[in-house]
N, C-alpha and C positions, 0 to 999 in steps of 0.2 A: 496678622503676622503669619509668616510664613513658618511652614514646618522647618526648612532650615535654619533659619532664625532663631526659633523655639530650641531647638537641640543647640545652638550656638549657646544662645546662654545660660541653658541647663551646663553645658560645660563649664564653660567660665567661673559659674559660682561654684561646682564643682570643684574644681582647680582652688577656688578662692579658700574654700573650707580645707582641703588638703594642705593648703599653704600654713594656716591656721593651725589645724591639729601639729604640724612639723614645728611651726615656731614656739609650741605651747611645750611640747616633748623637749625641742629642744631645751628651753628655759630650764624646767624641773630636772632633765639628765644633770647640764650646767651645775646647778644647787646642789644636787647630790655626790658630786663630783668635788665640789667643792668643802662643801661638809666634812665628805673622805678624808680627803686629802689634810681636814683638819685635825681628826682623830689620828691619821696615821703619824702624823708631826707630834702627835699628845699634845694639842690647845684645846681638844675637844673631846669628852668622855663622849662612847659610844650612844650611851645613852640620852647628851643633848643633842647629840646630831642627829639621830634619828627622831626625836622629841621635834625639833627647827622644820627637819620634813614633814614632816605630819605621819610619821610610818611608827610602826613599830619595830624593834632591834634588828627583829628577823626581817620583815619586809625591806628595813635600809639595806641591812648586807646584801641581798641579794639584789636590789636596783642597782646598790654599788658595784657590785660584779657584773652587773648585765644578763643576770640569773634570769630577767624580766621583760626585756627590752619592750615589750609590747603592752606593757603594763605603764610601761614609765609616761 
């Protein structure tokens, strides 16, 4: 196999796992966002919807704000 080859598909999978970590980020913003949006309506005390994420009150609020973005 050629060295351009080799760097060819070291990108690719590259690209493939970036793909990945975005659709994974995106998913859980989605959830959280949604969650929100249920507490701000009052169908959801803060603390089930932080409970659903898996965070705690403080960690929700701030994914919810975007406090985190790199985190989420």
């Amino acid at each position: 196999m050629t060295l351009k080859r080799l760097l060819l598909d070291e990108r690719k999978e590259g690209e493939a796992v970036g793909e990945a970590r975005g659709e994974a980020r995106g998913i859980v913003k989605g959830k959280i966002e949604t969650l929100f949006g249920l507490v701000q309506d009052g169908l959801l005390s803060l603390a089930e919807a932080a409970r659903r994420a898996g965070l705690s009150e403080n960690e929700f609020l701030k994914a919810a704000h975007g406090d985190n973005d790199n985190n989420v």
